[in-house]
C-alpha positions in Angstrom: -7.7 -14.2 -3.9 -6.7 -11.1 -5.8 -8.9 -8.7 -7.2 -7.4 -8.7 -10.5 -8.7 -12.5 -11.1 -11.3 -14.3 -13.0 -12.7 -15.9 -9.8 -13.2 -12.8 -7.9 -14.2 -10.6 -11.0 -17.3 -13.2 -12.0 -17.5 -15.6 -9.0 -17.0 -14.2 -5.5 -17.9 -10.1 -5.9 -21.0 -10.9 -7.9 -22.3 -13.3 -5.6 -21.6 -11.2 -2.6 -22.8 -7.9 -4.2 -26.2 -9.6 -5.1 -26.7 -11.0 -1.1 -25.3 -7.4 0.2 -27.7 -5.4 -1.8 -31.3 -7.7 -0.9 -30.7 -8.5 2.9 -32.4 -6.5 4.8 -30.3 -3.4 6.7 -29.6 -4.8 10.0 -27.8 -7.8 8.4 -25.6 -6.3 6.2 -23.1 -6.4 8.2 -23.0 -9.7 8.7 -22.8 -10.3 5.1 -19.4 -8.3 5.3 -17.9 -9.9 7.9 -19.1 -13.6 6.6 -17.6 -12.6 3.0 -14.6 -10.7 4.6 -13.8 -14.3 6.1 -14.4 -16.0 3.4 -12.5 -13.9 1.2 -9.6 -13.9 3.3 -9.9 -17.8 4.1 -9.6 -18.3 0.3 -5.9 -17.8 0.9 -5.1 -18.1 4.2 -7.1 -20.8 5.5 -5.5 -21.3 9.0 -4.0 -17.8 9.3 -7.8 -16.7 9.1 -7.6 -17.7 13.0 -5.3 -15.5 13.8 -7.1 -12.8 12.2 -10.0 -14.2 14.3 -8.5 -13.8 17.6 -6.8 -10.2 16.6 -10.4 -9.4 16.7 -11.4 -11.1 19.7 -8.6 -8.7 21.6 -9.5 -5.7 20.2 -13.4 -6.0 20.8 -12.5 -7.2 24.6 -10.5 -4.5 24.9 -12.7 -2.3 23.9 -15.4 -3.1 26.1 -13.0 -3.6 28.8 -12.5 0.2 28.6 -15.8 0.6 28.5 -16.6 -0.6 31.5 -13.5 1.1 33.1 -14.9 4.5 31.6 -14.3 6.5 35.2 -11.0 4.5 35.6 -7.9 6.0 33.6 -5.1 3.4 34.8 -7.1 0.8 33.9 -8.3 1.8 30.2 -4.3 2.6 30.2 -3.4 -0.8 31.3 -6.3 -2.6 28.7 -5.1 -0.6 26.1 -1.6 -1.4 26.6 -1.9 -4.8 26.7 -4.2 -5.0 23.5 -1.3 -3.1 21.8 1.0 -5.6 23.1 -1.0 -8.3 22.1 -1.4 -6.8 18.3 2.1 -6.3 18.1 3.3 -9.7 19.5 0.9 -11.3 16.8 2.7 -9.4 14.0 6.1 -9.8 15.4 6.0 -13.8 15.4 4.5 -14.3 12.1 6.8 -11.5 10.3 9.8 -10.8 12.4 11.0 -13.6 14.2 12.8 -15.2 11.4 14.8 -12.1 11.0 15.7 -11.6 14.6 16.5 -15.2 14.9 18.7 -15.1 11.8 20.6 -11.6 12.8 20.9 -13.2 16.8 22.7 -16.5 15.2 24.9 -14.6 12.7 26.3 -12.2 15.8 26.7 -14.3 18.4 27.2 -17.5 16.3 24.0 -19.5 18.0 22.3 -22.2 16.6 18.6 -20.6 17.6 16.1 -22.9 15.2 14.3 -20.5 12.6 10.4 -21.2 13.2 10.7 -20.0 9.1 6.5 -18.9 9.6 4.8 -18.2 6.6 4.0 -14.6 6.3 0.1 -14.2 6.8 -1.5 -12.0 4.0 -2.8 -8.4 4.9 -1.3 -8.7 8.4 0.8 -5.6 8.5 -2.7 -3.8 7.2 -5.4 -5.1 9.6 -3.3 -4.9 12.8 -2.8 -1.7 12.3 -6.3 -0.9 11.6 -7.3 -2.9 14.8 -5.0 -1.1 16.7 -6.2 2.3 15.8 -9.7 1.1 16.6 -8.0 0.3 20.5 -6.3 3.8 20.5 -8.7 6.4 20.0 -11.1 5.0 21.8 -8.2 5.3 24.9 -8.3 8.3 23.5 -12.1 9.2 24.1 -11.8 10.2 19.7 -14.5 7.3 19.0 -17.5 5.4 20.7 -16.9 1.6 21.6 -18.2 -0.4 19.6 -20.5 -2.7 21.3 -21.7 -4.9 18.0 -18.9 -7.7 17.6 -20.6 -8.3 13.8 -20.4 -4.7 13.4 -16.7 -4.5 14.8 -15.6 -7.7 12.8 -17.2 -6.0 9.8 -14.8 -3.3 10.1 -11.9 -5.4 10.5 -12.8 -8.4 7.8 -14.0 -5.8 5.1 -12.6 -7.5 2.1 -12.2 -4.3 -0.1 -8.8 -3.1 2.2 -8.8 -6.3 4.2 -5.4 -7.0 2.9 -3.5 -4.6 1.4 -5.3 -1.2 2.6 -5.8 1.9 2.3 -5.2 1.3 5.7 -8.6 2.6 7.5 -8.9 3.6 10.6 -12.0 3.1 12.5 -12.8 7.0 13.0 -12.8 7.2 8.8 -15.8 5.0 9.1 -17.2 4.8 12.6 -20.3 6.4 11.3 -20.5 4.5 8.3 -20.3 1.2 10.0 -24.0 1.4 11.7 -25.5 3.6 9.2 -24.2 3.8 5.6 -26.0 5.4 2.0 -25.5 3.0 -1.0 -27.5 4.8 -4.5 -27.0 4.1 -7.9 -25.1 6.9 -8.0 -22.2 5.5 -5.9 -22.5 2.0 -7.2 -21.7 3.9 -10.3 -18.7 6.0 -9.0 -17.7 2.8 -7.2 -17.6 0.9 -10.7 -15.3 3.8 -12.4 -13.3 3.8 -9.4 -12.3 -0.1 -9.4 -12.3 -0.1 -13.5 -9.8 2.5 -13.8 -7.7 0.7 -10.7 -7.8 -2.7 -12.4 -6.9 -1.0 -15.7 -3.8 0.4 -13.5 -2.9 -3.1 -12.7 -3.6 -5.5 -15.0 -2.7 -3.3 -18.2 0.1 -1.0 -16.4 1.6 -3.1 -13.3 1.5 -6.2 -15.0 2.6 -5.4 -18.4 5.5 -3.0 -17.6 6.5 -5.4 -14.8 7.3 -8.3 -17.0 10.5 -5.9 -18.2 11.8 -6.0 -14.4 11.3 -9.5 -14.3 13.8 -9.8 -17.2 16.2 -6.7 -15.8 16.4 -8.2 -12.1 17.5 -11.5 -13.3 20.4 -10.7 -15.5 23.6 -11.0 -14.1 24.4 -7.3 -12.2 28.0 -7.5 -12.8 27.5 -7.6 -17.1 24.4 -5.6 -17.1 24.9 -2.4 -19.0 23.5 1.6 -17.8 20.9 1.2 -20.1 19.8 -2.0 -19.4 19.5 -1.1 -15.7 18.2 2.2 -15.3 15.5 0.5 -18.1 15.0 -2.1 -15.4 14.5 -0.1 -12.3 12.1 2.8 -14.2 10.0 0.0 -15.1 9.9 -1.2 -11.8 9.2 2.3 -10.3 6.1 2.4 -12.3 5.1 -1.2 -11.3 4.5 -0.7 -7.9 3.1 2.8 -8.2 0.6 1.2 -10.3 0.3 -2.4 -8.7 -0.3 -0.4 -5.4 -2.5 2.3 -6.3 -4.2 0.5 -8.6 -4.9 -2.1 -5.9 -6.0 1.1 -4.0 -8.5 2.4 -6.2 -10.1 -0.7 -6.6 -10.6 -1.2 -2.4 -11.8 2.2 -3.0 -14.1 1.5 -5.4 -15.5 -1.4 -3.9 -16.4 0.2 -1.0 -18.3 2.6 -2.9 -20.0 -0.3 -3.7 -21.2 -1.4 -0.5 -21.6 2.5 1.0 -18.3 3.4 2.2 -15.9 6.2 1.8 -12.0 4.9 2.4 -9.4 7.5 2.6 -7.5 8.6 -0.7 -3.7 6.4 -0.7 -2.5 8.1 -4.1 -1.9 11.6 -5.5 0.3 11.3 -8.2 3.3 10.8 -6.3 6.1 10.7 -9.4 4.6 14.8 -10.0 6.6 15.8 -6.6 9.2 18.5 -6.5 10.6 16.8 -3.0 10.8 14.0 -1.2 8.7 15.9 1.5 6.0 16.1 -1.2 6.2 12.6 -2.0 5.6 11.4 1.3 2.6 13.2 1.4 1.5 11.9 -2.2 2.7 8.2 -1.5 1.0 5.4 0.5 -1.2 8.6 2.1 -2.9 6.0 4.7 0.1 5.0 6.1 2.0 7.8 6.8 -1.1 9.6 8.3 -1.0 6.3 10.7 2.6 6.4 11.7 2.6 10.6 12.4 -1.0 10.1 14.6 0.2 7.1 16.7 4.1 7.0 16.8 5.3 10.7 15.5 2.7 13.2 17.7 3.1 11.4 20.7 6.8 11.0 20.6 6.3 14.9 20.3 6.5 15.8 16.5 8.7 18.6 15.7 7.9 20.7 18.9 11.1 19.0 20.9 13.9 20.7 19.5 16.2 20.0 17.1 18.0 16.8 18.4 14.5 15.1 19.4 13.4 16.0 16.0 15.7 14.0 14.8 15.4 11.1 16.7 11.6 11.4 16.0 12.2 11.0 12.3 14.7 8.4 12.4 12.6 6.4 14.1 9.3 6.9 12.6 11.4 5.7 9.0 13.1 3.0 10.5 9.7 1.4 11.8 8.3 2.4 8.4 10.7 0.3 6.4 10.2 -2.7 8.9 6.4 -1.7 8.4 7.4 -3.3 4.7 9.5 -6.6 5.3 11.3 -7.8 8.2 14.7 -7.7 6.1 17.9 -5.0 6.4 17.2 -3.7 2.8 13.7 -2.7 4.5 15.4 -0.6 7.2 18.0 1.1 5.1 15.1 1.8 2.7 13.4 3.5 5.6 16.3 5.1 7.1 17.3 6.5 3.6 14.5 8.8 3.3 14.2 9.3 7.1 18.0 11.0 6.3 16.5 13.3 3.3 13.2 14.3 4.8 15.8 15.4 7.7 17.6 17.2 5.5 14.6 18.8 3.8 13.2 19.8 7.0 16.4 21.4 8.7 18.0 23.1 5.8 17.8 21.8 1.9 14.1 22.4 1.8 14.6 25.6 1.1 16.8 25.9 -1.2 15.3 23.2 -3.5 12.4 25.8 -4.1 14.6 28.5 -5.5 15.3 25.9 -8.2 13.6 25.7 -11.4 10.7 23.4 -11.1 12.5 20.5 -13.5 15.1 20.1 -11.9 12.9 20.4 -8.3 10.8 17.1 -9.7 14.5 15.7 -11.0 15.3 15.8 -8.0 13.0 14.2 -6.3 12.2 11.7 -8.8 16.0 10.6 -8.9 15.6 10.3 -5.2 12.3 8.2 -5.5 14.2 5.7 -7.7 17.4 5.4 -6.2 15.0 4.4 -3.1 13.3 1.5 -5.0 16.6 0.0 -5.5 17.4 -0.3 -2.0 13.6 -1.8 -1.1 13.6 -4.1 -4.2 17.2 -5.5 -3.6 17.0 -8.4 -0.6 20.9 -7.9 -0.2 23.9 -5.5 0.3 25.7 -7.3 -2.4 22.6 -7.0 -4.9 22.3 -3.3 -3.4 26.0 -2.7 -4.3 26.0 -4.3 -7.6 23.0 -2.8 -8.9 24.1 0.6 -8.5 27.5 -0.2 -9.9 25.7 -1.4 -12.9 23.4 2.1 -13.1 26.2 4.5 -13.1 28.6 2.0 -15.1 31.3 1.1 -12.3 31.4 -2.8 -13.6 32.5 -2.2 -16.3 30.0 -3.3 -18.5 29.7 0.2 -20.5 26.6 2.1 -21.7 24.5 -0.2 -23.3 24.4 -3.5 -26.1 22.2 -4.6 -28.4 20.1 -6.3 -26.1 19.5 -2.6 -24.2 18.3 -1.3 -27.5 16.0 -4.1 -28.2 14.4 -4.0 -24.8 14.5 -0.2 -25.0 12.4 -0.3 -28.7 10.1 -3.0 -28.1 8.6 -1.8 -24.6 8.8 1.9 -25.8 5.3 2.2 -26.2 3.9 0.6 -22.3 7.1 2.7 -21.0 6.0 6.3 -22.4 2.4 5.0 -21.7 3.2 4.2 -18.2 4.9 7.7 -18.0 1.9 9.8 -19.4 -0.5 8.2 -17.0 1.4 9.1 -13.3 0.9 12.8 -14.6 -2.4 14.8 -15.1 -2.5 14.2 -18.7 -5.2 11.8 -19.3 -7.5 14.1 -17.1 -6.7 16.6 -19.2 -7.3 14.7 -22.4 -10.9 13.2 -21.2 -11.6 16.8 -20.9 -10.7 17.7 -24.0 -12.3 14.6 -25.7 -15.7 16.0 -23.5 -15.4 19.5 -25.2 -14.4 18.7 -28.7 -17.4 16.3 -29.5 -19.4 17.9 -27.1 -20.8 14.7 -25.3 -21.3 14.3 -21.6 -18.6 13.3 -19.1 -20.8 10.2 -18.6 -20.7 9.0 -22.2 -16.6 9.5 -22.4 -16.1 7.5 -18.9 -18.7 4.7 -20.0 -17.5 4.3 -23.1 -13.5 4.4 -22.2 -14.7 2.2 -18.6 -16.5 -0.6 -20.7 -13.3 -0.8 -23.1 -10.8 -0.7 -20.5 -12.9 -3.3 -18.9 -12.9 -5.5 -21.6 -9.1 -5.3 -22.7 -8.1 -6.2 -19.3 -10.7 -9.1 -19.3 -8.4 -10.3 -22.6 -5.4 -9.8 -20.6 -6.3 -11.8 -17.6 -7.3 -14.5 -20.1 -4.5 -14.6 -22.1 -1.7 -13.9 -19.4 -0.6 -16.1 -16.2 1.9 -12.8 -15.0 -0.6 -11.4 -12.2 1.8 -10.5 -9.6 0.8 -8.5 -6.5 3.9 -7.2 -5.1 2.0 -5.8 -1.4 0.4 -8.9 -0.8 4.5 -9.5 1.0 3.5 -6.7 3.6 
């Protein structure tokens, strides 16, 4: 179940909204974890087991440790294993194929595939669980001695399956005590409209021109026609994934929770160090406080610096898919944050600022090439066809007529990964000198209803991180 659907929109969030908000305190928890379940079963019937039993470990663990407070070998051994364990789950379901396929292709075995079907969310809530295990090895949090409470955390169906990814010490408090006013219920409203908005209007619409792009024939598409392709892409999964954001966000407003921020504007950087720090926020802070830090961060000289990095972006493009384009994805900005870092930093920010966010933003699309592309012959061709090495020159007719007739959802697309539109509600607010309650209702409740005609009227509802 996706949030950007009929049935969640006016069947399951209503209903679950109207039991949170009249049980009594104690039990509101249970409502989340019971609807977390549910929610995720809705998909993943069987898979929901495994989810199930992710839990199980984590909670033992965490009372295990517990009860081994005076004993530090022992919490070490406990939380080792419940790493292990985590890790084990998400290497069967999403990597064996891959290292079965790779061992049979280089040693020319006949290994069977087991060919698993990829749970949803998985990536996501192990790595939450797995945080929950860590800091409190780490004596950061208090063990959690509610199971409902814990399985709340885990189950909470906002970021259940495609983040932010929340770690238990952004909510620890929140989890046994939480606020929920008008007030938020309201922000939390705004939050998700503007996110669905993001998705179903933006994602969804300027999407549909990849779709067309990706399944031309590489070696007669045209410059145009490409670098139309993979721009439109670039601002699909910017606003497929932090529109999917905002609304988790939102709805935890909703039910009383705060959830990290997972999207600053990322296409406004001036470097791909900036980037980084704009894009997928959650899971980068993850991967530098439980792999980076402790491998020793940037205080272990130049050489181990480098090997930190490298490996932090390889694990982070095998974070995404358990395919090669996934690792050279990772490894291709583990290379350029290197470079940032050691030397090119530097000079970047003696460049004008155009030609700093050119930079970067050439960078940033060059990269979703190598993660959108399943293949080095793909890889290879569509790049050929972007800088016009096939042969297939600048452009045709057909580049013109895709260029003129998505114009519109392309410049829009554009306008809104800057700070414009903040700007213009302001100006809106000051020109016919109404509140900034009446502009945001008014432009919520019509955003709201153009994207209830859209999910109507459309069967293209992609959701391209449900694959991670």
């Amino acid at each position: 179940m996706v949030f950007s659907s009929m049935t969640f929109l006016f069947g399951f969030l209503p209903i679950v909204l109207l039991i949170y908000y009249i049980v009594p305190q104690r039990i509101k928890n249970l409502v989340i974890m019971i609807s977390g379940l549910l929610f995720y079963a809705w998909g993943e019937p069987v898979y929901v087991l495994v989810m199930l039993l992710t839990i199980a470990i984590d909670y033992g663990a965490g009372m295990l440790m517990e009860r081994f407070d005076g004993n530090q070998k022992r919490r070490l051994a406990v939380m080792i294993t419940a790493v292990v364990l985590n890790l084990l789950f998400l290497g069967i379901f999403k990597y064996s194929s891959f290292v079965v396929q790779n061992l049979n292709s280089l040693f020319q075995t006949n290994i069977p595939d087991p060919q698993l079907p990829l749970p949803i969310g998985i990536s996501f809530y192990t790595f939450q669980a797995m945080s929950y295990v860590i800091d409190l090895y780490r004596r950061e949090i208090r063990v959690q001695k509610s199971f409902v409470n814990f399985a709340g955390y885990v189950t909470l169906f906002p970021q259940l399956i495609a983040g932010p990814i929340v770690r238990y010490s952004d909510v620890e408090a929140q989890i046994n005590e939480r606020e929920i006013s008008t007030r938020k219920i309201g922000d939390g409203i705004s939050i998700f409209i503007r996110g669905l908005a993001k998705k179903v209007l933006l994602a969804n619409t300027i999407g549909a021109i990849w779709t067309t792009v990706k399944a031309m024939d590489y070696s007669t598409l045209p410059a145009a026609t490409a670098w139309i392709g993979i721009l439109a892409f670039t601002f699909q999964i910017y606003y497929d994934f932090s529109g999917y954001s905002d609304m988790a966000i939102g709805l935890g407003k909703m039910l009383g929770f705060e959830f990290p921020q997972n999207f600053d504007h990322p296409y406004l950087s001036k470097s791909i160090t900036e980037f980084w720090r704009r894009w997928h926020m959650t899971l980068g802070s993850w991967f530098r406080s439980y792999v980076y830090i402790p491998m020793g961060g940037n205080r272990v000289g130049k050489w181990g610096l480098v090997r930190n990095i490298l490996v932090v972006w390889m694990l982070t493009g095998l974070w995404h898919g358990a395919s090669w384009n996934f690792v050279f994805w990772g490894l291709y900005f583990g290379i350029i944050l290197l470079i940032e870092k050691l030397f090119l930093g530097k000079l970047i920010q003696k460049l004008p600022r155009i030609l700093q966010w050119l930079y970067a933003f050439l960078l940033v699309v060059f990269g979703w090439v190598l993660f959108e592309m399943d293949s080095l012959p793909a890889i290879g061709g569509f790049f050929s066809a972007m800088f016009g090495l096939n042969g297939a020159g600048f452009g045709n007719k057909e580049s013109i007529y895709l260029l003129l007739s998505n114009a519109v959802v392309i410049l829009l697309a554009a306008v809104c990964s800057t700070m414009l539109p903040r700007r213009l509600f302001g100006w809106c607010r000051r020109k016919w000198q109404i509140g900034a309650n009446g502009v945001r209702l008014t432009t919520e409740l019509v955003l709201f209803f153009v994207c209830i005609c859209y999910l109507v009227t459309s069967t293209y509802n992609p959701f391209l991180y449900f694959n991670f």
